[in-house]
N, C-alpha and C positions, 0 to 999 in steps of 0.2 A: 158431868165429868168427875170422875174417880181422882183422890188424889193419895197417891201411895206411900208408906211412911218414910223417912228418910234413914239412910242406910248409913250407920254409926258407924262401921269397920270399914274404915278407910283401904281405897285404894291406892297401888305404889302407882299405878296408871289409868289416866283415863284419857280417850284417845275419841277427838271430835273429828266425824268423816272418816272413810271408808274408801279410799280411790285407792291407786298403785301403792303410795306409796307409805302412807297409813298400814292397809295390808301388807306389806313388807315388814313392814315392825312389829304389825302380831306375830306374822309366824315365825320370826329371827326371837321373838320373846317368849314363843311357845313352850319351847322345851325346856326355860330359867327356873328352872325349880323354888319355890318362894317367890316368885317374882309376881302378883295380882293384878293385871292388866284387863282393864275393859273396853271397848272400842264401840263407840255409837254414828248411826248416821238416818238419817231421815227417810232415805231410800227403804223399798222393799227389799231391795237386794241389790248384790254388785251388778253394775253393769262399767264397760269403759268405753266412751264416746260411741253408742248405740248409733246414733245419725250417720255414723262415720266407717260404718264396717263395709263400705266398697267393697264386692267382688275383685279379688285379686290386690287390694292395696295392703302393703306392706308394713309393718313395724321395721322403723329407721335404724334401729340398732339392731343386735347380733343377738340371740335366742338366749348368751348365756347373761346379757342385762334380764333377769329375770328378777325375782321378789327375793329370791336370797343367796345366789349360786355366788355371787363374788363378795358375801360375805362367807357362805359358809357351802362348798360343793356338796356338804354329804348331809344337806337336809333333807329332810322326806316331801316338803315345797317346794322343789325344784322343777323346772322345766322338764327336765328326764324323766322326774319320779313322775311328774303326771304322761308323761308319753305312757310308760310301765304299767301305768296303774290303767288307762284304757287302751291296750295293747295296742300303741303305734309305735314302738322304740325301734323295732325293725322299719318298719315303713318311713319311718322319718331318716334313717340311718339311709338309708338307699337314695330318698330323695336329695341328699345333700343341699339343704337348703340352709345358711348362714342368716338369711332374715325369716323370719317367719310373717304368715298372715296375721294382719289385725284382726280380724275374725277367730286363731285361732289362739292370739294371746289374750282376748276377752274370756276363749272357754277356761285358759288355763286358770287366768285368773276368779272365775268360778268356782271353778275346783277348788282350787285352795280355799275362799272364802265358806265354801260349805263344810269344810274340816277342820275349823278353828270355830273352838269353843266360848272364845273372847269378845263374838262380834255381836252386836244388837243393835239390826235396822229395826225400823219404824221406829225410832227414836230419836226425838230434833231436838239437839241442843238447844237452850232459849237464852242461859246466861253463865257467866263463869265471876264469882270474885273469892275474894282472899278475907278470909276468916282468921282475923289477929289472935284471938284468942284460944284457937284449936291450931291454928298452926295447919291451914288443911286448906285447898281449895273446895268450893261448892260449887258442882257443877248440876246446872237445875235444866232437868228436863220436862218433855212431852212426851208421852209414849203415844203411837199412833193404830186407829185400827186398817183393819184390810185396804179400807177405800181412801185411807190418810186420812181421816181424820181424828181429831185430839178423844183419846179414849183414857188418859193418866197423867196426872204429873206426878214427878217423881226429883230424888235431890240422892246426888252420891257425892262423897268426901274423897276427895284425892291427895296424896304427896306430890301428884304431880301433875301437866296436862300437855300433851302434843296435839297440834294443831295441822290436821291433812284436809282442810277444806274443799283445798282445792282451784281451778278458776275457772270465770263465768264466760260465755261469748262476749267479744269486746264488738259492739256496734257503732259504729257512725256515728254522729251526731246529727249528721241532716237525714239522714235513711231512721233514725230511731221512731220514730213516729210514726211510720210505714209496716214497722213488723207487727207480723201478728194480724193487722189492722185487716178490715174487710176488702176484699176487693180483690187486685191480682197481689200473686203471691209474693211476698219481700220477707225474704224468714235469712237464720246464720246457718253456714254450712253444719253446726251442731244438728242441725234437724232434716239434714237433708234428703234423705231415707225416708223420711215418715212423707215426705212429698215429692217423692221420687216421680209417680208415675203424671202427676199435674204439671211438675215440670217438662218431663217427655211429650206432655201431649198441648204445654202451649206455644205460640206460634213464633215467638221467641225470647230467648232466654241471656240474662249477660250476667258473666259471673263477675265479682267483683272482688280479689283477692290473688298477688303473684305467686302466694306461697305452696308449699304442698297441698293442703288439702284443697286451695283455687285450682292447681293443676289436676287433682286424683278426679273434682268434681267433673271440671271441661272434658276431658278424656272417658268419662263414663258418659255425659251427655253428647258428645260426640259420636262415642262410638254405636248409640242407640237415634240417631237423628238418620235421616235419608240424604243420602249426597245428592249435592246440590242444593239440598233444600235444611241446610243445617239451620241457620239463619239462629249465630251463636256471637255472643261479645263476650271478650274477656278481655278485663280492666285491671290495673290496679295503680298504687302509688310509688312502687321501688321502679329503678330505673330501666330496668330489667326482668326479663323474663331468668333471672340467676339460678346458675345452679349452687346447691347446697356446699359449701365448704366438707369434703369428706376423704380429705388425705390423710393420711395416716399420723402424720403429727402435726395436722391441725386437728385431727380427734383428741389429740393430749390436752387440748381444753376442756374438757369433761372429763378430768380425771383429780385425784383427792389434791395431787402434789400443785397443778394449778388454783384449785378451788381456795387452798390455803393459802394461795401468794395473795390472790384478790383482794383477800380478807383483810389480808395486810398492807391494803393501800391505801389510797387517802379518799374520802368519799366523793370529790370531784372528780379525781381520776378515774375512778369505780363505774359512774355514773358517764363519762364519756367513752369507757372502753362499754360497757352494756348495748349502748345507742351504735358504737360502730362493728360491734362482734355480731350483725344480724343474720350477716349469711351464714355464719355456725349453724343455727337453727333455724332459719326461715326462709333459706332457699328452696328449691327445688329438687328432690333427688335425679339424679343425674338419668337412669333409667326411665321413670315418669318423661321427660322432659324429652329424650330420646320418642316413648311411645308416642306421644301427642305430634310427635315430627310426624313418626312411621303414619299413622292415622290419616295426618293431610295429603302427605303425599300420596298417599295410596288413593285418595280421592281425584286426583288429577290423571291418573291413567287412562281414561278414557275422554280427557280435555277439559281443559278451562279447570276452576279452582274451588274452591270448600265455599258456601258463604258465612265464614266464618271471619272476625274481627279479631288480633291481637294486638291492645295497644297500653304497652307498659308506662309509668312517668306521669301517669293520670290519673285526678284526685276528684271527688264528687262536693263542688261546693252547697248544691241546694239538690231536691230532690220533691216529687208530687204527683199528686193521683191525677190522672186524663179520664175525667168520663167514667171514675173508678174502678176502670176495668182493666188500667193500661199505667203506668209507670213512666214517667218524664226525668230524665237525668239530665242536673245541667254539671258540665265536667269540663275541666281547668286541664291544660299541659301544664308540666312545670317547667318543663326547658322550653318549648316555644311560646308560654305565656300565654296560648291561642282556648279560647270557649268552646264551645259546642254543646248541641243536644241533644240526648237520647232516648228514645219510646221504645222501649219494649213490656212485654208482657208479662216476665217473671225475673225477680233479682235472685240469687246466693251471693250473700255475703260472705266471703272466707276469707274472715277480718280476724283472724284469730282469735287469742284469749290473754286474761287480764286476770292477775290475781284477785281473790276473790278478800273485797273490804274485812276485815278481822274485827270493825269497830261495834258490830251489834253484838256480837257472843262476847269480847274482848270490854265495853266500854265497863263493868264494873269493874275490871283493872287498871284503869285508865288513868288515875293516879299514880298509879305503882310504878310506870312504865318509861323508859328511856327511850327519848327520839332524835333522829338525827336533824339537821336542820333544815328538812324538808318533809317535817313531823314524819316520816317512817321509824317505823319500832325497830330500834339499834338490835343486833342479832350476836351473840358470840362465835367464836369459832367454833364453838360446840350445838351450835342450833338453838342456842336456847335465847329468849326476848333477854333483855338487859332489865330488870326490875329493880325496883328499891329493894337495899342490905335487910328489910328488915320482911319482906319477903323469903322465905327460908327455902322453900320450893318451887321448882323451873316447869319453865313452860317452855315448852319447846316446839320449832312450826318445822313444817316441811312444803318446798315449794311455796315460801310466802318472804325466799330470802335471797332471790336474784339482787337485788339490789345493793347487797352485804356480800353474798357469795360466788354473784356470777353467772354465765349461761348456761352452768351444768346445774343448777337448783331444776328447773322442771325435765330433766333429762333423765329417763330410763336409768340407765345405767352408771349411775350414782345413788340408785336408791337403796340399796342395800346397806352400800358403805355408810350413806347417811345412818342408817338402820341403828348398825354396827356401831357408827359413834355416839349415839342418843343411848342405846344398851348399856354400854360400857361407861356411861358417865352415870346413869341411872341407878347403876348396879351398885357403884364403885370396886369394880371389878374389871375384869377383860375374858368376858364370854364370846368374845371375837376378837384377835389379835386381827391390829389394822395395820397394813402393808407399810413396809419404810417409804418406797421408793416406787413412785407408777407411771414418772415419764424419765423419756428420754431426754425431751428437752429442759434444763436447767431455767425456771423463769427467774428473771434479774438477775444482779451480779452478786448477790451473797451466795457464797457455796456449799455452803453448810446442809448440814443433813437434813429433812426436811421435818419440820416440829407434830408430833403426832399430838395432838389431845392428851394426856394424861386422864384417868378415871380420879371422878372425887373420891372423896373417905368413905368406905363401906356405907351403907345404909340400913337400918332394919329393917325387910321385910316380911311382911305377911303368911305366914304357911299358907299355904292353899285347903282348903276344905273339899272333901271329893262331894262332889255333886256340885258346888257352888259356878 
């Protein structure tokens, strides 16, 4: 293994991972003239929940949650610009469609990511610490070849470092042991695509998750099964089959004016609005939930009924191989207290996702670092970790501050603004003036205007070198 010298002219940025919302902040930083941003992630290249690109399933927000439209409408990253640039701006215009496909926000996100000059996959961060004496983080990598593996180490100097990791499938605890593992299939709905057709063809199948992507899965394995002969479960722990919280000012929860009240509460309170804001985000879209009706019903038209299972309120205490060819679940009610168990042939888990641990790239900071009293890393209202004073340069995370900020950290459509506010405090500038005012409803009784971020003091940055 090659190891490459380390690179003396520091960066104003360097930016671990590569997902939405990382991307967002390359291309909102694209055009900062001086501004020296590099952006690494391990991957070959972008992709966005690959497993998960269902035929017909939707992106939950509105088209103009895009990578930078409600920071900035007249970037050349726009949702439009990429319609324009592969001639669908009429065709999409005519379609009038307000969500667009997941499939077709993966291509946009593509696009962009192949026209930014900042990004470098096959590059795995390995560690991040703080150099007292240069005043500079070390951000130490792997560079990787075609087939992943390690072909270079390599070391860049930053002023600074945002953290878009990202998160992992969140498993069970009694099913962990199961995945992956030989025999019938127990995989997370992240992968559900790549075992698409093993699941259509075995003899039966229980999904295990109420949320969206439990329903998008049921509904594609449904509508591909032979009635009568579905011989389908669908399980989970919420008490209900719920639909997604999606009226119009309960969407004012994912917007900047609430994100900031949150911030401003006390951390028990934070922590018990999180746990009960879940149909925000982990309901069921109302549509979905509708089609999976349409579906059954339409099964009983010619008599009797789907054999299909719905049973919400249900939690999986233990779990084990039959014969390892066959899957045994043993599963708890929570409201009638009552056991049971179940053999089937194939699990999906659509057990969601789980921020992804910050402590391997992060622990050479680890000193430096301020935690709340449930060790999570204290967050400012500006995104950035709480570090020791003598620490001079921020680190800033995206999606790794639900618990500082709220249900709208992994939400679309606040990635921009976030964008926008890491820029502008970066810069110490306002290369994106950020909205006074973006709900209707007034959260608590102070009435005051709503407190915007301020930018720190200038910064010097780095000219840009053509070519570099």
């Amino acid at each position: 293994m090659n190891a490459t010298a380390p690179d003396d002219a520091p960066r104003d940025l360097v930016g671990i991972g590569i997902g939405p919302f990382n991307l967002s902040l390359a291309a909102l930083a694209d055009p900062l003239a001086g501004l020296d941003a590099v952006f690494y992630d391990q991957r070959p290249a972008f992709h966005w929940h690959p497993g998960l690109l269902i035929e017909g399933a939707r992106v939950q927000v509105p088209f103009l949650a895009d990578l930078v439209t409600l920071a900035d409408p007249s970037s050349p990253y726009s949702f439009l610009s990429h319609l324009r640039a592969t001639d669908r701006l009429f065709p999409f215009y005519f379609a009038e469609q307000f969500h667009i496909r997941r499939a077709e926000y993966d291509a946009y996100c593509r696009w962009v990511a192949e026209s930014l000059p900042s990004l470098r996959f096959h590059h795995q961060v390995d560690a991040v610490r703080w150099n007292p004496e240069r005043g500079l983080f070390e951000v130490d990598y792997t560079q990787l070849d075609a087939e992943g593996e390690a072909e270079a180490l390599g070391r860049t100097h930053a002023r600074n470092v945002v953290l878009g990791v990202g998160t992992e499938p969140d498993v069970p605890d009694p099913l962990r042991p199961l995945v992956d593992a030989p025999g019938a299939p127990v995989l997370h709905a992240a992968d559900y695509l790549d075992h698409r057709e093993a699941l259509l063809a075995a003899g039966h199948v229980t999904v295990i998750g109420t949320g969206q992507s439990g329903a998008e899965i049921f509904l594609d394995l449904l509508r591909h099964r032979p009635a009568g002969r579905e011989r389908l479960h669908w399980l989970g722990r919420s008490e209900a089959f719920a639909p997604m919280e999606y009226s119009k000012l309960g969407l004012e929860h994912f917007t900047p004016d609430y994100t900031r009240y949150f911030h401003g509460l006390a951390e028990p309170v934070r922590d018990r609005l999180v746990a009960a804001q879940w149909q925000l985000h982990k309901g069921i879209d109302a549509a979905t939930a509708a089609d999976i009706h349409d579906e059954l019903y339409r099964r009983t038209l010619d008599g009797g009924w789907p054999d299909t299972v719905l049973t919400p309120g249900v939690h999986v205490r233990t779990a084990g191989r039959v014969a390892t060819t066959r899957v045994e679940l043993h599963l708890e009610h929570a409201e009638q207290k009552t056991r049971s168990r179940l053999t089937t042939d194939a699990v999906v888990l659509a057990t969601g996702y789980r921020e992804r641990p910050l402590g391997r790239v992060l622990a050479g900071l680890d000193p430096y670092m301020r935690r709340d009293s449930r060790e999570r890393p204290r967050v400012d209202d500006r995104f950035r970790l709480l570090l020791d004073p003598c620490v001079s340069g921020s680190v800033y995370v995206q999606n790794a501050e639900t618990h500082t900020h709220g249900v709208g950290a992994p939400d679309l459509g606040l990635a921009a603004w976030r964008s926008a506010t890491i820029l502008n405090d970066l810069t110490g500038q306002e290369p994106y003036p950020l909205p006074g005012r973006t709900a209707f409803t007034t959260f608590g009784l102070e009435q005051g205007r709503p407190q915007i971020p301020s930018a720190r003091r200038p910064v010097a940055l780095t000219p840009l070198v053509d070519g570099v």
